[in-house]
C-alpha positions in Angstrom: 91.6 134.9 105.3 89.7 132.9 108.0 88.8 130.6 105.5 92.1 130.0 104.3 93.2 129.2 107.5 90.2 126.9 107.7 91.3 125.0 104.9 94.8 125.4 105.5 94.1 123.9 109.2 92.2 121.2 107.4 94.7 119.9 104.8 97.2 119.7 108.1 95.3 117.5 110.4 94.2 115.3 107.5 98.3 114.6 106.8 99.6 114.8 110.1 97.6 112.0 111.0 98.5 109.4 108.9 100.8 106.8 109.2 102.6 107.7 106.2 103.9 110.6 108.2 104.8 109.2 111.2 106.9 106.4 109.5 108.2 108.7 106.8 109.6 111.7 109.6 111.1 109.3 112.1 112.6 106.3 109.6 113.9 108.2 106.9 116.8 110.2 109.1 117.2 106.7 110.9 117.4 105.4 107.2 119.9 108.4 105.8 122.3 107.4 108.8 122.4 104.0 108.7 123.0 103.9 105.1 125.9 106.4 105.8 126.9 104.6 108.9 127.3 101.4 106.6 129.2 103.2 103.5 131.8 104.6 106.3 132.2 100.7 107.7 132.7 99.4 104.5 135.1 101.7 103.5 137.3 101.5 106.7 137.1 98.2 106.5 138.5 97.5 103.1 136.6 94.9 101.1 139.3 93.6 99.2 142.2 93.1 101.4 144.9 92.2 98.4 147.8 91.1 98.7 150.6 90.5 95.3 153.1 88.4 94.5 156.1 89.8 92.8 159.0 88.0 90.8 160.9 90.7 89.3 163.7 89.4 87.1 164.2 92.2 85.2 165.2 94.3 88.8 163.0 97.4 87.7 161.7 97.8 91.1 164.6 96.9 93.4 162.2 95.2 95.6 160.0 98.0 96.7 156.7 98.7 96.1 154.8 100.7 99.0 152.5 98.3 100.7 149.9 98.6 103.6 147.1 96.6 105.3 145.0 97.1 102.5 146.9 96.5 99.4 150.2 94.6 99.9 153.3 93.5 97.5 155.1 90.7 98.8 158.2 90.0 96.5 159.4 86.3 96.0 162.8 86.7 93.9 163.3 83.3 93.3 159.8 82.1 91.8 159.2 81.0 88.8 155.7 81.7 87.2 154.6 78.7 87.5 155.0 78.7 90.9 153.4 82.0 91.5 150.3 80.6 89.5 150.6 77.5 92.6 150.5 80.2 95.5 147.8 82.2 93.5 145.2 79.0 92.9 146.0 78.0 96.7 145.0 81.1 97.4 148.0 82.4 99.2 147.7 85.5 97.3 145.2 87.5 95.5 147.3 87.5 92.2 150.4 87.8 91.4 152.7 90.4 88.6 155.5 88.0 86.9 158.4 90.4 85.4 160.7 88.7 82.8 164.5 89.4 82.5 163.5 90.8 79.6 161.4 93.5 80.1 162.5 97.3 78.6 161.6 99.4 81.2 159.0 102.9 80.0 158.2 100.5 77.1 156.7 97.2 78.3 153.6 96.8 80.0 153.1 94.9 83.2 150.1 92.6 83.6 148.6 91.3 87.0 147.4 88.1 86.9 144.6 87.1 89.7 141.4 84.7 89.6 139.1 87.4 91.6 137.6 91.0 90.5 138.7 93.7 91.7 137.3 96.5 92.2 137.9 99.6 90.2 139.2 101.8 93.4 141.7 99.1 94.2 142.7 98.9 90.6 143.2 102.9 90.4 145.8 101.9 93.4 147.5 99.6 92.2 148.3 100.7 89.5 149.3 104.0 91.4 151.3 102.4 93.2 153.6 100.6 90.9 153.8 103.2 88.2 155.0 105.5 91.3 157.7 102.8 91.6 158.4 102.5 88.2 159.0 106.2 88.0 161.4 106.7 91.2 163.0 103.9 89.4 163.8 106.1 86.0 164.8 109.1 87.8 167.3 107.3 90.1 168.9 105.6 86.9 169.9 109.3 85.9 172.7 109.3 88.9 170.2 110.9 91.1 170.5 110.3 95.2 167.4 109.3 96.7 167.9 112.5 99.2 167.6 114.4 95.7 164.5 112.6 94.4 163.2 112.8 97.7 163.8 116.3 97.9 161.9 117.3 94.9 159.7 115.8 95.0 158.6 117.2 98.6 155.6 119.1 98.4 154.3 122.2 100.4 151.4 123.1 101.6 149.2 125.9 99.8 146.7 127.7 101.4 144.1 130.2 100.1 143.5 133.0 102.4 141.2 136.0 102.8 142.0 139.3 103.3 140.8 139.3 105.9 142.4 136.7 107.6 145.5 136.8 109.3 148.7 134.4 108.2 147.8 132.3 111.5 143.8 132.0 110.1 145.2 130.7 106.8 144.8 126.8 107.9 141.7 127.4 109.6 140.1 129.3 106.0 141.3 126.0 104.4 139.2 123.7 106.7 136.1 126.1 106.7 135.7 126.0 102.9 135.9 121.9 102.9 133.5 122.0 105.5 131.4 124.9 103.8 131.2 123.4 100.5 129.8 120.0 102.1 127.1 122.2 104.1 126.1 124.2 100.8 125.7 121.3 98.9 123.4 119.2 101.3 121.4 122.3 102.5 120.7 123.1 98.3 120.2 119.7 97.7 117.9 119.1 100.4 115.7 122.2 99.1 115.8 120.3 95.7 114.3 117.7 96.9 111.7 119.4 99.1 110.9 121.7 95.8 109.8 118.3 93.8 108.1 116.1 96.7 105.9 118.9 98.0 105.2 120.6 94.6 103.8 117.6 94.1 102.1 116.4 96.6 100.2 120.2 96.2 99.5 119.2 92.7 98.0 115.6 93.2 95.7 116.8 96.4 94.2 119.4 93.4 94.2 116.6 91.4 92.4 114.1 93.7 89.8 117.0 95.0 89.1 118.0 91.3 88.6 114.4 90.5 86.7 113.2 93.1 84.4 116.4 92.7 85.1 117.4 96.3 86.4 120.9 94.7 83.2 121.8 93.3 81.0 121.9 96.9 84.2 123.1 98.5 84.5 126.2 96.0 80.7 127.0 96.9 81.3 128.3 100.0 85.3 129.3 99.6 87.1 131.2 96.8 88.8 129.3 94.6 92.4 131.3 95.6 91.2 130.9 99.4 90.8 127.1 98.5 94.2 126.9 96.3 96.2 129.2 99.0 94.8 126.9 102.4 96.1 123.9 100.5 99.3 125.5 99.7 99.4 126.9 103.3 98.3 123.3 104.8 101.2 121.4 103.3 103.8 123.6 103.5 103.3 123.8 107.4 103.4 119.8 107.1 106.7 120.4 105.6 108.2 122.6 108.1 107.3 120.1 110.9 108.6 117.2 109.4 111.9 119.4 108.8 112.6 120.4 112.2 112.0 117.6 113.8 114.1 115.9 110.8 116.8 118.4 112.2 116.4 117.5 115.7 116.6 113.7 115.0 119.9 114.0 112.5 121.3 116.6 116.3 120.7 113.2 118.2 122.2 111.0 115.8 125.2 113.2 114.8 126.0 113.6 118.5 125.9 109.8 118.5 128.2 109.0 115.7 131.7 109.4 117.4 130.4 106.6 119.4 130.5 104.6 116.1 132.7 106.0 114.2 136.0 107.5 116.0 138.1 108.6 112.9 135.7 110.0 110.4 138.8 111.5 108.3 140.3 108.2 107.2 136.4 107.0 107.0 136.3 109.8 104.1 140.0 109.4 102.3 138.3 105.8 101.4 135.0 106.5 100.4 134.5 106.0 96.2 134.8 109.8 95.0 137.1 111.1 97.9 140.3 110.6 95.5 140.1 113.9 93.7 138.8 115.4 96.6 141.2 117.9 98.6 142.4 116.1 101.4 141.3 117.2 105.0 144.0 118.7 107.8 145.0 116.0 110.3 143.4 115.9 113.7 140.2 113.5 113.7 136.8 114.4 114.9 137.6 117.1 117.8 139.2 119.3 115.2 135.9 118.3 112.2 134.0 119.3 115.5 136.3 122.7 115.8 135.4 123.4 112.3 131.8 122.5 112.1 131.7 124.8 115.2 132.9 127.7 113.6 130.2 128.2 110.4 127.6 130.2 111.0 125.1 127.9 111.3 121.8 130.4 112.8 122.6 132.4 109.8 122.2 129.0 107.7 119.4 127.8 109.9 117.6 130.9 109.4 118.5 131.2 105.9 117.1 127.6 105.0 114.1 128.3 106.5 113.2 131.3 104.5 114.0 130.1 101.1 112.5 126.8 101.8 109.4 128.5 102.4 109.8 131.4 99.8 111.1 128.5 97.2 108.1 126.2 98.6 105.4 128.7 97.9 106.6 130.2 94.6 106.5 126.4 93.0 104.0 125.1 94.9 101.5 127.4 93.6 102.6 126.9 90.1 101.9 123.0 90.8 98.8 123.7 92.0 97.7 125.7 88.7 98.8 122.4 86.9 97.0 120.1 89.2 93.9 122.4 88.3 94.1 122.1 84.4 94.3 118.6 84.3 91.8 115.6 84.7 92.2 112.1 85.8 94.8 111.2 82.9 98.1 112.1 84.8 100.3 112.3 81.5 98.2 115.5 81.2 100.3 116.4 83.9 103.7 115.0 82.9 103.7 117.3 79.8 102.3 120.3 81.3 105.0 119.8 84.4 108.2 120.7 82.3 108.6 123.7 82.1 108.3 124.1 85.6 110.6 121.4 87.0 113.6 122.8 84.1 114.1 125.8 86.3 114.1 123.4 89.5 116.9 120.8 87.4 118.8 124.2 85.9 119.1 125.3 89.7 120.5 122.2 90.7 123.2 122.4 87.9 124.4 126.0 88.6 124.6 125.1 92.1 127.1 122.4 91.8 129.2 124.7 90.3 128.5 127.2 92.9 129.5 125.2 96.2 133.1 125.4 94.7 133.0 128.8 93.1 130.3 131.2 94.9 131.3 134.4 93.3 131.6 132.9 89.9 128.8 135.2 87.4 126.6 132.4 87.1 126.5 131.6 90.5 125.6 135.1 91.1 122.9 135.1 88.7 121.7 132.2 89.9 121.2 133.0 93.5 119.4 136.3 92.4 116.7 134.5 89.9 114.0 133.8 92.2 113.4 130.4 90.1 116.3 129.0 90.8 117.8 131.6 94.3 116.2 128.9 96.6 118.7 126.7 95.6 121.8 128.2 94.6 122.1 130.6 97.5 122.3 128.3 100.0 125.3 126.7 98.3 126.7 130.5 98.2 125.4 131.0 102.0 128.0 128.4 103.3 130.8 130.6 103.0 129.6 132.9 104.8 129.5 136.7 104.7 130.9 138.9 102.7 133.4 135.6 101.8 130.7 133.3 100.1 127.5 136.4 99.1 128.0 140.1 100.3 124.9 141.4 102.2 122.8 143.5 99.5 123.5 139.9 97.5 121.5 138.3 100.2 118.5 141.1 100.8 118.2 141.5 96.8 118.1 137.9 96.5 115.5 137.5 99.5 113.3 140.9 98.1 113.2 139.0 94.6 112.0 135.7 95.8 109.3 137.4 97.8 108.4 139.4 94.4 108.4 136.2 92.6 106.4 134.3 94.7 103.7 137.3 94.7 104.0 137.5 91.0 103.5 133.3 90.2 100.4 133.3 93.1 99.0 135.9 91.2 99.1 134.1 88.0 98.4 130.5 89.1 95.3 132.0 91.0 93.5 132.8 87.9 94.1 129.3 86.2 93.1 127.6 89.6 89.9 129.8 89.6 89.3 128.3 85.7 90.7 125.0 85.3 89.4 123.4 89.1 85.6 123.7 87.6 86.8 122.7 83.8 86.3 119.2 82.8 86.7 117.0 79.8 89.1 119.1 78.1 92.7 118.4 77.4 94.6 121.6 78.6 97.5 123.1 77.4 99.8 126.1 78.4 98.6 128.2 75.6 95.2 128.3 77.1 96.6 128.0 80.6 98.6 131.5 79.7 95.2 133.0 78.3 93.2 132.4 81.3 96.0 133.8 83.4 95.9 137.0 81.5 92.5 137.4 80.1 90.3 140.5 82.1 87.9 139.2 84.1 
């Protein structure tokens, strides 16, 4: 054990001290906000900013079509084509829609003429928009009022509750899941991407000790699982560093970000994606605060530590057993590494699915399977308990991780121990699987 930690201290210092990590840990949060920071401006500021010139002659829309800053119908009754062609090329207008006295309303199409692109968000709303108009337009022609129409078409709100919850916490559920299902989906993505860049990062430092022939007087004086577990141990404590203070950095800037962005609700009702998205309660960032507030985030914290770790050292040593077998040609390594990044892609799949439906089967099965648990339970985790994963869920899930990552150590430790000193030989999981089980 002593030298383990040895080796373990070893492979720490050696990273810690690079530049690489010191510009890597502090830039990349500074990075992930900025580029977020920019997305938000950008989408409250509206890139397009299009306004449309409308001649109808037919009278199908009765000179309405909603407008607002962003997107805005100006109607010109007496003008001519021609004329709205003018104003277009002068650019008076971004384009204009020219309807013909003519036109057979439900069977015609409509065609907006403009010299720019547009985007395919602002085409989604404007086309929206008019076909909205053209359809209040059919159902008044039917002798309805417009305090009918209006009428029904008024919509309700419709909340999903818990049992738990009383009729008062039936809004507040609603916010918590939105919230929830963000959390769950960055804290299992983050450990997707953790699972990949230190996995292997483990398996190129074999592969550069193997290669250089460092691992041959190293394993003279240290056992070969010693060596493999101090390396596994090393970077994996390089990774929790980096994490935490990651976490503090993203606490600094997210207590910053009011300062730049005051209403982070109509930030997110523009951003591309947010249109199927359910739409968040009114009451800008104090009440996103209230909410944020409310999710049990040491359970989450704590949570994401452990299967960061447990998910860390089950693949990591698995990595390393690759990084053994192979020599300095790394496609050795690309064929060898599928089958253990499929579990890790499969994991990422079932999770997606999961932030939206925790207590769906295969998101139960999922956060059990210690291959792929790391990842789905934390999307599960966000809901909370018993809402989102009941309790024996949780310790069954944490019990079988720990098992796994026993069970995969044990079996990477006997490849390490053969491949690390094999050279010249082009390895495959056949042979990988017989030195993993053969009797010593």
């Amino acid at each position: 054990m002593n030298k383990t930690w040895i080796v373990a201290q070893r492979e720490f210092n050696s990273r810690v001290r690079k530049k690489t990590f010191l510009l890597s840990t502090i830039l990349l949060p500074v990075l992930l906000f900025g580029l977020y920071g920019l997305m938000i401006y950008f989408s409250m500021k509206g890139n397009d900013d299009i306004s449309i010139a409308v001649t109808d002659k037919a009278g199908i829309f009765t000179d309405s079509i909603k407008s607002d800053k962003d997107l805005q119908f100006v109607f010109l009754p007496a003008e001519t084509e021609a004329g709205l062609k003018e104003k277009v090329d002068k650019k008076e207008y971004s384009g204009y829609l020219f309807v013909n006295e003519g036109h057979r309303l439900g069977k015609d199409s409509l065609s907006i003429r403009t010299p720019r692109t547009i985007g395919v968000i602002s085409r989604e709303q404007i086309s929206n928009r008019i076909n909205t108009a053209l359809k209040e337009k059919r159902l008044l022609s039917f002798n309805i009022s417009r305090q009918q129409l209006d009428s029904a078409q008024a919509t309700i709100p419709v909340s999903i509750t818990a049992l738990s919850s009383t009729a008062a916490g039936s809004e507040a559920d609603d916010k918590a899941s939105i919230v929830a299902t963000a959390v769950g989906f960055t804290s299992g993505f983050l450990i997707y991407i953790v699972l990949f860049i230190y996995g292997t990062m483990v398996m190129r430092g074999v592969m550069e000790e193997k290669v250089s022939r460092i691992a041959e007087v190293i394993v003279s004086s240290v056992k070969p699982f010693q060596l493999m577990m101090g390396k596994i141990l090393g970077i994996g404590a390089v990774g929790l560093v980096q994490f935490l203070i990651w976490i503090v950095l993203m606490s600094v800037l997210a207590a910053l970000l009011p300062s730049f962005v005051p209403d982070p609700q109509t930030a997110m009702q523009h951003m591309p994606g947010a249109a199927g998205a359910p739409e968040m309660p009114s009451g800008g960032m104090a009440e996103l605060m209230s909410i944020v507030g409310g999710i049990n985030f040491p359970l989450i914290i704590g949570c994401f530590i452990f299967y960061f770790l447990g998910g860390y050292l089950l693949y990591s040593s698995l990595f390393a057993a690759v990084g053994s077998a192979v020599n300095e040609d790394p496609q050795d390594a690309q064929s060898l590494l599928l089958p253990i990044t499929m579990p890790i892609i499969f994991g990422i799949m079932i999770m997606v699915r999961a932030v939206s439906d925790p207590n769906s089967p295969m998101a139960v099965f999922g956060s059990l399977f210690p291959l792929t648990s790391p990842i789905v339970m934390m999307a599960r985790l966000a809901h909370g308990i018993p809402a989102g994963v009941s309790t024996w869920e949780l310790v069954l899930s944490m019990g079988l991780l720990v098992l796994g990552f026993v069970l995969t150590t044990w079996v990477a430790a006997k490849i390490y121990r053969t491949g690390i000193l094999l050279y010249g030989k082009k390895v495959t999981w056949k042979e990988m699987w017989k030195w993993a089980f053969r009797k010593s």
